[in-house]
C-alpha positions in Angstrom: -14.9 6.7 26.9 -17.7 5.5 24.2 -20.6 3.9 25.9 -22.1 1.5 24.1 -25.4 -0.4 24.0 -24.0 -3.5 25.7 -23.6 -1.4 29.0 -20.6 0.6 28.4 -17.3 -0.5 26.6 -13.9 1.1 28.7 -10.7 1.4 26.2 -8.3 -1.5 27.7 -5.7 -3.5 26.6 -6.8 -7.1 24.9 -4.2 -9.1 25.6 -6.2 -12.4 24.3 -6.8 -10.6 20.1 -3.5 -9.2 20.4 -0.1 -9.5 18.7 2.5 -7.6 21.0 0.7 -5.9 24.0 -2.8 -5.7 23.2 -3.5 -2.3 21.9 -4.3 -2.4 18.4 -6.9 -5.3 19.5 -7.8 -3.0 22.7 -8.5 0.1 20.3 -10.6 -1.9 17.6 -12.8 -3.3 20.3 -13.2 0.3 21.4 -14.3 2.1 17.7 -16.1 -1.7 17.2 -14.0 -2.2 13.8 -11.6 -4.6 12.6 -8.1 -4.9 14.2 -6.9 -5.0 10.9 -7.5 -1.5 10.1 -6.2 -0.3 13.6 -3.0 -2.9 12.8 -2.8 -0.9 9.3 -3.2 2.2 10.7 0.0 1.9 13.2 1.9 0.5 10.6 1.4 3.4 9.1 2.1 5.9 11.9 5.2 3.9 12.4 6.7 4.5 9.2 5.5 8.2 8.9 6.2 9.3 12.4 8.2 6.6 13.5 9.3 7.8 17.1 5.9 10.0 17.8 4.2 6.6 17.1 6.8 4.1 19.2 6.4 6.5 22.1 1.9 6.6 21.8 1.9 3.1 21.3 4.8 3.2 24.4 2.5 4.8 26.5 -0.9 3.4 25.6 0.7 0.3 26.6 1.7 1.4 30.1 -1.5 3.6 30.7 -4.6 1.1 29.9 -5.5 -1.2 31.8 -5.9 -5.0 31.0 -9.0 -6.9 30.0 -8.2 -9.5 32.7 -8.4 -12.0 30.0 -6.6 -15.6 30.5 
């Protein structure tokens, strides 16, 4: 993953910023951007690639690990 100069950031869900599962808000925290633009972007991917992008998102979901966040 990207290491960052707060020690090292790990891509994981973020379950606390997110909508659904976490991993638009998981990803942005990631890149350091806005969760809009990750939000956007899937929208996007959705309605472009619609079951390439359900089974990423699918699988992103079930592969990271969570923030631990209550």
């Amino acid at each position: 993953m990207r290491p960052s100069s707060s020690g090292g950031t790990r891509l994981e869900l973020d379950r606390r910023n997110g909508l659904i599962a976490g991993l638009c808000a998981g990803i942005a925290r990631w890149l350091d951007i806005d969760v809009t633009w990750v939000r956007i972007a899937c929208v996007i991917g959705a309605v472009v690639l619609t079951k390439v992008a359900i089974g990423c998102y699918a699988v992103g979901w079930l592969l990271l690990d969570d923030r631990g966040d209550p």
